[in-house]
N, C-alpha and C positions, 0 to 999 in steps of 0.2 A: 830330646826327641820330639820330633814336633808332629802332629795326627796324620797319618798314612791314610786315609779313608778315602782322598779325591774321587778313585775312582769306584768305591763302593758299593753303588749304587747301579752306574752310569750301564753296564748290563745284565744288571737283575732280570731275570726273565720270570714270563706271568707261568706261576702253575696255578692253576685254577683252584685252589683251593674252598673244598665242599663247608657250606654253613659257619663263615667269622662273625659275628657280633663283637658289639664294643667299639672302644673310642680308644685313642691312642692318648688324649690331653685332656688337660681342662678338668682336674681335680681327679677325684679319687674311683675312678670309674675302676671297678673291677670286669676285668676283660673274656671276649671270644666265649659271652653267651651264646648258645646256639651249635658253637662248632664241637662236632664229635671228634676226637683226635680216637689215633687209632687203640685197640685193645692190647697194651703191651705193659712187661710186669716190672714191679716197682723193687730194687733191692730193701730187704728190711734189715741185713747186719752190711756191718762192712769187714773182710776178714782179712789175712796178712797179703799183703800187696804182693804182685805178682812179678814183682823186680824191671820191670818195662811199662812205659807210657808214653804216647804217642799221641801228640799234641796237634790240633790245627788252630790258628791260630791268626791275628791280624798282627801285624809286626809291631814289635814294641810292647805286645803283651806278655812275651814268655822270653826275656831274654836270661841268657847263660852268662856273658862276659868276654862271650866272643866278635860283637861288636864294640862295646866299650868294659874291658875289665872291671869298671868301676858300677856297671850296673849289670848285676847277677842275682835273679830270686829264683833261679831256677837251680843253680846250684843247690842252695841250702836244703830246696825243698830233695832233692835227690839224696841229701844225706839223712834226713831226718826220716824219710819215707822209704830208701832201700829202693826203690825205683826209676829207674834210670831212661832219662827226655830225650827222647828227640820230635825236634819240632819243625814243621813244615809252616811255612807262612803262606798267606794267598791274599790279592789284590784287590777281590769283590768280591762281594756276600754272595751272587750265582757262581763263583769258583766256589767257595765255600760247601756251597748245596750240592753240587755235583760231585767236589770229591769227597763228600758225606757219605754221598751214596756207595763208594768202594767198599766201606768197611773196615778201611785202613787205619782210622783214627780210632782212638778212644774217648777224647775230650774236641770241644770247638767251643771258640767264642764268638758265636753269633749277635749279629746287631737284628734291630725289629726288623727289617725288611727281609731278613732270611727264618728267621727264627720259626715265625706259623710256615714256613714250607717243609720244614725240617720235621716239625711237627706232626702235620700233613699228611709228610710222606715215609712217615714210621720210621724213621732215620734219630730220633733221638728218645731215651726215654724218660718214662714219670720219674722227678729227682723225690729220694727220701731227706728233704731237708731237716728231718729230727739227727740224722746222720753225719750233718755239716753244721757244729757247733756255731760255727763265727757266722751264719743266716742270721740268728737271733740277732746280731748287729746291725744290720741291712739300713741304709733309711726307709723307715715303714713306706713313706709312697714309691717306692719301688718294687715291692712286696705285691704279688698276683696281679700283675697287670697283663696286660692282656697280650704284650709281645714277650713275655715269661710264662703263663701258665694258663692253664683250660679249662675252666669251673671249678677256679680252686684248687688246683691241682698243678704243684710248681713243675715246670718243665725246666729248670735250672737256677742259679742264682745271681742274683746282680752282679755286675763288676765296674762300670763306671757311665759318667754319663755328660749329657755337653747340650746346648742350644745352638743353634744357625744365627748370628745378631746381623744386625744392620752396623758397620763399620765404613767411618767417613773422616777424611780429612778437616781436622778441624778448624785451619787456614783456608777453607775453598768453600766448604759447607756452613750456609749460616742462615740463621741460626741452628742450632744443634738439633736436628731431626728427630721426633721421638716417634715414627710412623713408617711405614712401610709403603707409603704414598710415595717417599725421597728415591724409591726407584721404580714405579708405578705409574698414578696419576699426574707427578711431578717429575719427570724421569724426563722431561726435557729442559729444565731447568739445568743439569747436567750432561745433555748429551754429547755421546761420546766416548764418554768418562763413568759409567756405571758400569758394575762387575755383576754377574752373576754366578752362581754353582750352574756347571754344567752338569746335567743328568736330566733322565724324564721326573725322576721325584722331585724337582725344583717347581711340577704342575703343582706341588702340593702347598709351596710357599704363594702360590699366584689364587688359589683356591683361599687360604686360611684368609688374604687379603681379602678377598671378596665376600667370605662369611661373615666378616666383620663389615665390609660396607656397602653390602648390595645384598640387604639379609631377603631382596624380594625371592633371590635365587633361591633360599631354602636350604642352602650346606650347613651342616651340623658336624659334617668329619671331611677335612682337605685330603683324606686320602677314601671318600669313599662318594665318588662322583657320580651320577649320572651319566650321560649323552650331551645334553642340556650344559650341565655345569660345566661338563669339561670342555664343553668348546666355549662356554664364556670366559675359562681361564685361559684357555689356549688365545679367544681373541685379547686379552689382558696382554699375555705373553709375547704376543705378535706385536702388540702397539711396543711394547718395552723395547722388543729387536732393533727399531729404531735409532734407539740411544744408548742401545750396550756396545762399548769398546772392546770387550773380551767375557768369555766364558770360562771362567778357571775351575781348574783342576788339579794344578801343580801348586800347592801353597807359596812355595819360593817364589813362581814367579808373580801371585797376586802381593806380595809383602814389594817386590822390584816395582808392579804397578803403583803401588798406592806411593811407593818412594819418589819415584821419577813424577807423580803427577798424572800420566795416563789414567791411573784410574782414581775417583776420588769419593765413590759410595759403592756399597754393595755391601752381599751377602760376605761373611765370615764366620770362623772361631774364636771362640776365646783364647788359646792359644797360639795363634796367629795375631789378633790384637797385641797380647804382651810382647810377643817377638818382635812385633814391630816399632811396638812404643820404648823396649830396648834398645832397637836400634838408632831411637831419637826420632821415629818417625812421624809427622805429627797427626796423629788418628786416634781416635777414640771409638768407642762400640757403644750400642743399647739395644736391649731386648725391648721390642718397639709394643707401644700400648696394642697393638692386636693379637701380640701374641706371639710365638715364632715356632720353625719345624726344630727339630731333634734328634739327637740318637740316647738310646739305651743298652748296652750291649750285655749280654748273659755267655754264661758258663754252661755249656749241656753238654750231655751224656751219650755219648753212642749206645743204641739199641744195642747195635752188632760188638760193642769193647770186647776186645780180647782183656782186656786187663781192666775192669770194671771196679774192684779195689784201689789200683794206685788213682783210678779217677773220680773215684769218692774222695780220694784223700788229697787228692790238686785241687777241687771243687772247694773245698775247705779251708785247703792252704790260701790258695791265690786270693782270697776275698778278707782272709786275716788282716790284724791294722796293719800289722810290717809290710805285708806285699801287698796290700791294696794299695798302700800309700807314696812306696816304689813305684809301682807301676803308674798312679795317678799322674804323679810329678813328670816321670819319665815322659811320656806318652800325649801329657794336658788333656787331662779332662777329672771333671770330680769324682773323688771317691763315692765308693756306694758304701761303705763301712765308717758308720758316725766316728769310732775310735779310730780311724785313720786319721782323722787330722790334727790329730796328739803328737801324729810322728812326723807331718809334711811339714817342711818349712814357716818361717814367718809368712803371713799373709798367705799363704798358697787357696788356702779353701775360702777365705773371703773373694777372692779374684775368682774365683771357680764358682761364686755362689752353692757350695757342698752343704749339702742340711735343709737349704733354702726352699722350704716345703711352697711358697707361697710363688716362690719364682718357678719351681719344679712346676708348680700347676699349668704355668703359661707356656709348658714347651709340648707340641705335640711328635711324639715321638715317630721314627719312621718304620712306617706299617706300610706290607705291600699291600697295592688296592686288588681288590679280587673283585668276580662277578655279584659273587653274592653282596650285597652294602652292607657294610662295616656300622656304617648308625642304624639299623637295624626296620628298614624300610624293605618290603617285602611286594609293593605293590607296581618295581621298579627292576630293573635290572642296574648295576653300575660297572662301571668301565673298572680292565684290568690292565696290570703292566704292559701287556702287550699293546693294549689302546694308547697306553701313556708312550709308550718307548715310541709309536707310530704316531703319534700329538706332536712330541718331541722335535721329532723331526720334520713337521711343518713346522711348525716355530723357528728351529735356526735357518730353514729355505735352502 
């Protein structure tokens, strides 16, 4: 199963969320100083499940075996727990947020650009992680950061994680690019033929590019902009337009790209990398010396659960090595549970960089930009989704 997220992002909508501090990357910043998340209570036991759970979820993260018989973690978890899944899937983290707001679910697995909305908007609550054994597992730099928890205060538990690389044909690209110039400042040495992630959070990859080489601008966070900044990414973005052949969103068809030749650099996953280099394709990937964006994804807690036991007890299960490391493989991306890759295949968590504290530093994870700055500048206002999703779209014309 290959990562469902294309369109993820693509319509996040800005809630304005009141006071986020913090930094999304770039080592061990403990997060969302400043932001008051609302006053809501923390379970302290967990008691007999309540025989039903109601899951939302990104596809691929809760399967039964009704896609493929042979991958099922959700089964076992309903025998062992007495509590019986159903699960609803959804296509972007603002589907996500909205059908939070129902009350229908128990559990969600949000990624960072939803997660402080959820937060936010009292739609999830403080997790008692003394309550979910297999937390102690966690890789530590995944533990309170700042699209999981609010002064120290976990608002759910890791579950896996991934990088955006720079992925290039290694018959057309030469030498082998280690920058994010090869679709940038260089990006007409290829034109045409460059790919990018379509979504307004792709401002965020054209920002981190410029933190690193135009530090006159002053960015310290790719997702917490100015006026200023964001229109130098956006002109960044505009000069690119020139030489992007396509915008992807459908993996299949950027893996057809890079086969056929159409496209011959751009943005990817690691999971896509491997697929394609199964398929004989000749490409290779690098997390480029400046660094690159990310995802994070967590496990939270409906404020509103009807059944707030079996979701203490999925919160625990899903992050265990057995199903974290199912779902890893299944899904491509790294586990967040060190003893998960005891059980994933050969090579799996080398290709995944799982563990990789030093590599984990270099990914800034995806945070929606709010009014308030994110790097914790107060003398400023900064641009929100809604600026980005309206950036955006000068950019593609």
């Amino acid at each position: 199963m290959l990562r469902t997220r294309w369109v993820a992002v693509a319509a996040a909508t800005a809630i304005a969320l009141a006071g986020c501090g913090g930094t999304s990357g770039g080592g061990d910043t403990k997060g969302t100083g400043g932001f008051k998340a609302p006053d809501l209570p923390m379970a302290k036991s967990v008691g007999e499940g309540e025989g039903t759970l109601s899951i939302l979820a990104w596809p691929g993260y809760a399967e039964d075996g009704s896609n493929d018989p042979k991958v099922d973690w959700v089964s076992p978890f309903e025998k062992a727990s007495g509590c019986d899944v159903k699960v609803k899937y959804f296509g972007t983290s603002d589907e996500a947020v909205q059908l939070m707001k129902t009350g229908q679910y128990d559990v969600v697995s949000a990624s960072g650009d939803a997660s402080l909305r959820l937060i936010a908007g009292g739609d999830v609550a403080p997790v008692n992680t003394d309550l979910t054994p297999n937390y102690a597992d966690r890789w530590p730099f995944l533990k309170d950061r700042d699209w999981n928890s609010v002064n120290g205060q976990s608002y759910g538990v890791p579950h896996g994680y991934g990088a955006n690389l720079l992925m290039y044909r290694t018959d057309k690209v030469t030498p082998a690019p280690d920058s994010w110039s090869a679709v940038f400042d260089d990006a007409s040495k290829y034109s045409g033929k460059v790919t990018s992630y379509d979504s307004p959070i792709y401002i965020a990859d054209a920002a981190l590019y410029l933190m690193k080489t135009k530090p006159d601008l002053g960015i310290k966070n790719p997702y917490s902009l100015d006026e200023k900044q964001l229109q130098a990414a956006v002109d960044l973005l505009k000069e690119q337009r020139k030489h992007v052949g396509e915008y992807w969103s459908d993996y299949l068809k950027q893996i057809q790209s890079f086969t056929t030749g159409d496209s011959v650099v751009g943005t990817s996953w690691q999971v896509i990398v491997n697929t394609a280099q199964a398929e004989k394709v000749k490409v290779d990937a690098v997390l480029p010396k400046e660094g690159a964006t990310g995802w994070s994804d967590t496990w939270m807690l409906s404020a509103k659960a009807k059944s707030p036991n079996c979701g203490y007890k999925w919160l625990d299960y899903i992050v265990s090595p057995e199903a974290n490391a199912a779902v890893a493989e299944y899904f491509g991306e790294a586990p967040s549970n060190e003893k998960a890759c005891e059980l994933t295949s050969e090579g799996f968590c080398n290709s995944y960089h799982a563990g990789d504290k030093a590599y984990a530093d270099q990914i800034w994870y995806w945070t929606t930009p709010i009014k308030q700055c994110l790097d914790g500048r107060t003398d400023v206002q900064c641009t929100d989704y809604a600026r980005w999703t309206q950036a955006w779209t000068e950019v593609k014309g």
